[in-house]
C-alpha positions as CSV (number, residue, x, y, z in Angstrom):
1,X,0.0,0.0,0.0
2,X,2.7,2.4,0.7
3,X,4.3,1.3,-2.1
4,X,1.4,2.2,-4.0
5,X,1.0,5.8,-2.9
6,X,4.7,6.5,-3.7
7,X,3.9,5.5,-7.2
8,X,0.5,7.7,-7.7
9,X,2.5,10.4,-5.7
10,X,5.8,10.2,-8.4
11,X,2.7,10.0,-11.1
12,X,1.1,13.1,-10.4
13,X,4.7,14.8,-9.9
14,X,5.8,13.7,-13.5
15,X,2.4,14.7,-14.8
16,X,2.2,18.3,-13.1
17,X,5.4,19.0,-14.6
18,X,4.3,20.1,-18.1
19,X,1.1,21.4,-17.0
20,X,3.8,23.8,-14.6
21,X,6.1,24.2,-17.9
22,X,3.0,25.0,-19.8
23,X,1.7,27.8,-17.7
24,X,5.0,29.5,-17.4
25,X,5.4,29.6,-21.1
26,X,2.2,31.3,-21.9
27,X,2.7,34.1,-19.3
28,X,6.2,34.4,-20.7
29,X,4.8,34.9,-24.1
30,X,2.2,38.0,-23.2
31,X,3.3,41.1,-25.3
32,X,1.3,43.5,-25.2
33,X,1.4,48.0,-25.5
34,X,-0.4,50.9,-24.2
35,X,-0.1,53.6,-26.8
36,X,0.9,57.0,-26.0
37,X,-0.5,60.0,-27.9
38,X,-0.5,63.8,-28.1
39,X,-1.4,66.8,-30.5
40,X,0.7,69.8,-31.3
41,X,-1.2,72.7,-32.6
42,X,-0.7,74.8,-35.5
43,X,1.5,77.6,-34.1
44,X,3.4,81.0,-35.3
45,X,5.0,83.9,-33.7
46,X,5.5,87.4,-34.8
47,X,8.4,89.4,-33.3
48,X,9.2,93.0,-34.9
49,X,13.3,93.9,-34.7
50,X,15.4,96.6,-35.5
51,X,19.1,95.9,-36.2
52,X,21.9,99.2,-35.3
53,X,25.8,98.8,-35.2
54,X,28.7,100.1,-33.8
55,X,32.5,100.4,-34.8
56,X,35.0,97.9,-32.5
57,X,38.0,97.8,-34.6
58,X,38.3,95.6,-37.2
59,X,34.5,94.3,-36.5
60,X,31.2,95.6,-36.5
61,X,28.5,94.9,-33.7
62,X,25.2,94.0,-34.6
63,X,22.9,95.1,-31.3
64,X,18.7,95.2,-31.4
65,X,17.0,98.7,-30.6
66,X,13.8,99.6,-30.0
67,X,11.5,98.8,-33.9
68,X,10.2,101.9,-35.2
69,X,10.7,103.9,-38.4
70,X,12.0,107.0,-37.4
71,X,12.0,109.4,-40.8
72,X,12.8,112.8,-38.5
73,X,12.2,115.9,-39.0
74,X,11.1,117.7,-42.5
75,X,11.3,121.2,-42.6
76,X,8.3,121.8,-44.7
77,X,10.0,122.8,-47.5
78,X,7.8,121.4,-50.2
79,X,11.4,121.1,-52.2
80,X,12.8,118.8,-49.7
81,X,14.4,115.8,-50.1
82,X,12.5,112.3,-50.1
83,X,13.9,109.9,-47.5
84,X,14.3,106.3,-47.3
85,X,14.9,104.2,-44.2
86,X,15.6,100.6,-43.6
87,X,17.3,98.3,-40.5
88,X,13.5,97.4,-39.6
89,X,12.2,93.7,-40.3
90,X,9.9,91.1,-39.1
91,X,10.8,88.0,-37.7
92,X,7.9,84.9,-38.5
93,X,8.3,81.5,-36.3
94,X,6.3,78.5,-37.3
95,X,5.7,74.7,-37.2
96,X,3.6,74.8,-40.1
97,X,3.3,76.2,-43.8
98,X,1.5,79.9,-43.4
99,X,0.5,82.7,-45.9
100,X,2.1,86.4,-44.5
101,X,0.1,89.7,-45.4
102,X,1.3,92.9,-45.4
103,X,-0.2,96.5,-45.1
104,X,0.3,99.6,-43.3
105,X,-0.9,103.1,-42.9
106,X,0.7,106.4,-44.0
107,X,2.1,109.2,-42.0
108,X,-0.5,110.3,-40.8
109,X,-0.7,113.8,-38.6
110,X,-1.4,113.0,-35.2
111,X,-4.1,116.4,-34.7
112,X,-5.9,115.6,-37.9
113,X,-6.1,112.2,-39.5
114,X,-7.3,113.9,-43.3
115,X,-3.7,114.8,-43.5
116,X,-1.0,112.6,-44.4
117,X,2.3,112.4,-45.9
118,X,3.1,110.4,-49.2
119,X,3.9,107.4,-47.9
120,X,5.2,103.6,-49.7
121,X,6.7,100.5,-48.0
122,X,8.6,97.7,-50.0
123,X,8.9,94.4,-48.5
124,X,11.5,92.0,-49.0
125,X,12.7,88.5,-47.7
126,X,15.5,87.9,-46.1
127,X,18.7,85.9,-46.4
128,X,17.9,84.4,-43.1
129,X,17.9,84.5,-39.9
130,X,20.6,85.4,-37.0
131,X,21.1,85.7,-33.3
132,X,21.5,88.8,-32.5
133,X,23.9,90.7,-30.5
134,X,26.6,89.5,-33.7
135,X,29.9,90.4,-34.4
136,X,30.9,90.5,-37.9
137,X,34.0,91.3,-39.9
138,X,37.3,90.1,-40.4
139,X,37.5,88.3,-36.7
140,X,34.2,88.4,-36.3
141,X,31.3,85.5,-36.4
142,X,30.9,86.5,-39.9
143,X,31.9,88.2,-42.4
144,X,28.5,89.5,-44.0
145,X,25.8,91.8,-41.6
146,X,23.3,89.8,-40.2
147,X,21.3,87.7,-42.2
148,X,18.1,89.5,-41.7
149,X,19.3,92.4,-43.1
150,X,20.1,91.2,-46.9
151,X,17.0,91.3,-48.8
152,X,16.6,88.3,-51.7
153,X,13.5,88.4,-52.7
154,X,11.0,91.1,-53.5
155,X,7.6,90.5,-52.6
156,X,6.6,94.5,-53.2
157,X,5.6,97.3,-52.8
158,X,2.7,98.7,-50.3
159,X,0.8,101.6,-49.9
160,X,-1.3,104.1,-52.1
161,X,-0.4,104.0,-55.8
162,X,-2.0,107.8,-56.1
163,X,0.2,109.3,-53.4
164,X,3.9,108.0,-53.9
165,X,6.6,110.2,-52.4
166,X,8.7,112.3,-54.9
167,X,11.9,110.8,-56.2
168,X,14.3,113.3,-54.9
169,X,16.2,110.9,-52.6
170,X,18.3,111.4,-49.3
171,X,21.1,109.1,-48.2
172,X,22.0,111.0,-45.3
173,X,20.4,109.1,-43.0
174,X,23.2,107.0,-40.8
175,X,23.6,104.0,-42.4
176,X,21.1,104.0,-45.0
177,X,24.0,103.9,-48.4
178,X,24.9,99.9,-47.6
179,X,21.0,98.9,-47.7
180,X,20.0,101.1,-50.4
181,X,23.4,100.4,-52.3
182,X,22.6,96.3,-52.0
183,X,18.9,96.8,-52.9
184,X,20.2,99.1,-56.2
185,X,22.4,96.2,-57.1
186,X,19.7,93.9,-56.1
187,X,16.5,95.2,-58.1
188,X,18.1,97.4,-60.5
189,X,15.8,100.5,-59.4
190,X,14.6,101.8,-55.8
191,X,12.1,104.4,-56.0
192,X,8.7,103.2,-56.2
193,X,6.4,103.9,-59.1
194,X,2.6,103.8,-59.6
195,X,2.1,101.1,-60.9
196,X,4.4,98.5,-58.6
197,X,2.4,99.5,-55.6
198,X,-0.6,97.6,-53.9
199,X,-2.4,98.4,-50.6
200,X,-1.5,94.6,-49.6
201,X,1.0,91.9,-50.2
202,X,0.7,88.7,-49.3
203,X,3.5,85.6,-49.3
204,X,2.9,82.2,-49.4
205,X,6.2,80.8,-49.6
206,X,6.5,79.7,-46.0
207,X,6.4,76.0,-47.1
208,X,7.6,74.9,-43.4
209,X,8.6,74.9,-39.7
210,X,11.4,77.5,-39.2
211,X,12.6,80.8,-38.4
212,X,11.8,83.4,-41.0
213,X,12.6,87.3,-42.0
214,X,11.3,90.2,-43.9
215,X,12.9,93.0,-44.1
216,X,11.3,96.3,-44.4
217,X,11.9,99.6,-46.1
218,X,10.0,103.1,-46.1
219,X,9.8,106.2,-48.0
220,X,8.5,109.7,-47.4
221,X,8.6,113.2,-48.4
222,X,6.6,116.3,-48.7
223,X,4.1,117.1,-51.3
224,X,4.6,119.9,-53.7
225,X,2.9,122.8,-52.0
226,X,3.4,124.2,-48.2
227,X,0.1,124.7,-47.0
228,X,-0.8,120.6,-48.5
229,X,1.4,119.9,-45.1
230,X,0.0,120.8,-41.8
231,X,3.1,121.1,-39.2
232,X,3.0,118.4,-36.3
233,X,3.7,114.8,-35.2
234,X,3.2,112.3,-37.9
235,X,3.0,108.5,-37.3
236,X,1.9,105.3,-39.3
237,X,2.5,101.5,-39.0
238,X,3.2,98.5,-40.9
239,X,1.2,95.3,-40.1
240,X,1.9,91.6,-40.7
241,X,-0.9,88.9,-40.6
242,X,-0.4,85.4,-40.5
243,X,-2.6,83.2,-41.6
244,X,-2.3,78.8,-41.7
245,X,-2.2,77.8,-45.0
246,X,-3.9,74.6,-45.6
């Protein structure tokens, strides 16, 4: 009889063993994921900078101001010199294709809103982008000014067609021969004419995510007769709108 339990006893071992082997297996075997998600919204930015510089030797450095397009102070003289001014540009982020619109306002006098000064902005993008403060020259981080300030491609001409500023142009203005110099060699011809200008502009060659410029350049002067031009504060604005595009 005892003999006979050992038996069953070794018998039920030896069978239990696969059963055992079996079981381990399968749990072995489970694979199995949880997936992990998220969405990232279409996004972009709009940051306005103006660029100045200052002599250190053999270099130049590159250092943001406050934006602004700062054409002084005319005299009235209805035979005064037109004036262009430059250094000012938009900078576009975005993690997605968008379309960029441009418009703006003219000088407009500040007492009187009926009263403006011929007015025309020209829009152009950039080479790219840097970070600024830079440091370029011969020992500098580069040798070219920043990126942001070499215009490639025109995209035009803004404002009224009717009421373009005479073409009588000053390069007095600090700084304003390298721009205008590169833009001569660039387009062939500055001065805006009648029928290059629009009220609006708009870009769609933001294809994808990245970092983007536009740089921007004004002109004003006065009109032809002294009492056309009330004496005052003048201001305007240039607007960029960004818009997806799907």
């Amino acid at each position: 009889m005892k003999r006979a339990l050992i038996i069953l006893s070794l018998f039920i071992l030896v069978l239990s063993i696969p059963v055992m082997a079996d079981n381990q297996g399968t749990i072995g075997a489970i694979d199995d994921t949880i997936g992990v998600a998220a969405k990232v919204g279409k996004y972009a930015a709009v940051v306005p900078q103006k660029l100045e510089w200052e002599y250190g030797g053999w270099n130049i450095l590159w250092y943001e101001v406050e934006p602004g397009m700062d054409f002084a102070f005319f005299s009235g003289d209805p035979d005064e010199e037109s004036r262009i001014r430059d250094a000012n540009c938009f900078l576009v982020e975005t993690n997605c294709p968008v379309i960029v619109t441009f418009d703006g306002t003219p000088l407009t006098n500040v007492e009187d809103n009926t009263i403006t000064l011929p007015t025309t902005y020209w829009i152009w993008e950039s080479l790219d982008v840097n970070d600024i403060p830079l440091v370029t020259g011969l020992f500098g981080d580069q040798l070219l000014p920043p990126y942001q300030l070499i215009p490639v491609s025109e995209i035009g001409y803004i404002g009224d067609s009717q009421d373009i500023p005479k073409e009588n142009l000053d390069f007095s203005y600090p700084f304003g021969n390298f721009l205008d110099t590169l833009l001569e060699l660039v387009a062939g011809e500055i001065w805006p004419t009648p029928d290059k200008v629009a009220s609006s502009r708009s870009y769609d060659g933001i294809k994808e995510k990245g970092v983007y410029a536009f740089q921007l350049f004004g002109f004003a002067g006065m009109r032809d007769n002294i009492s056309d031009v009330k004496a005052g504060d003048y201001v305007g604005e240039i607007r960029l709108t960004v818009a997806v595009n799907d």
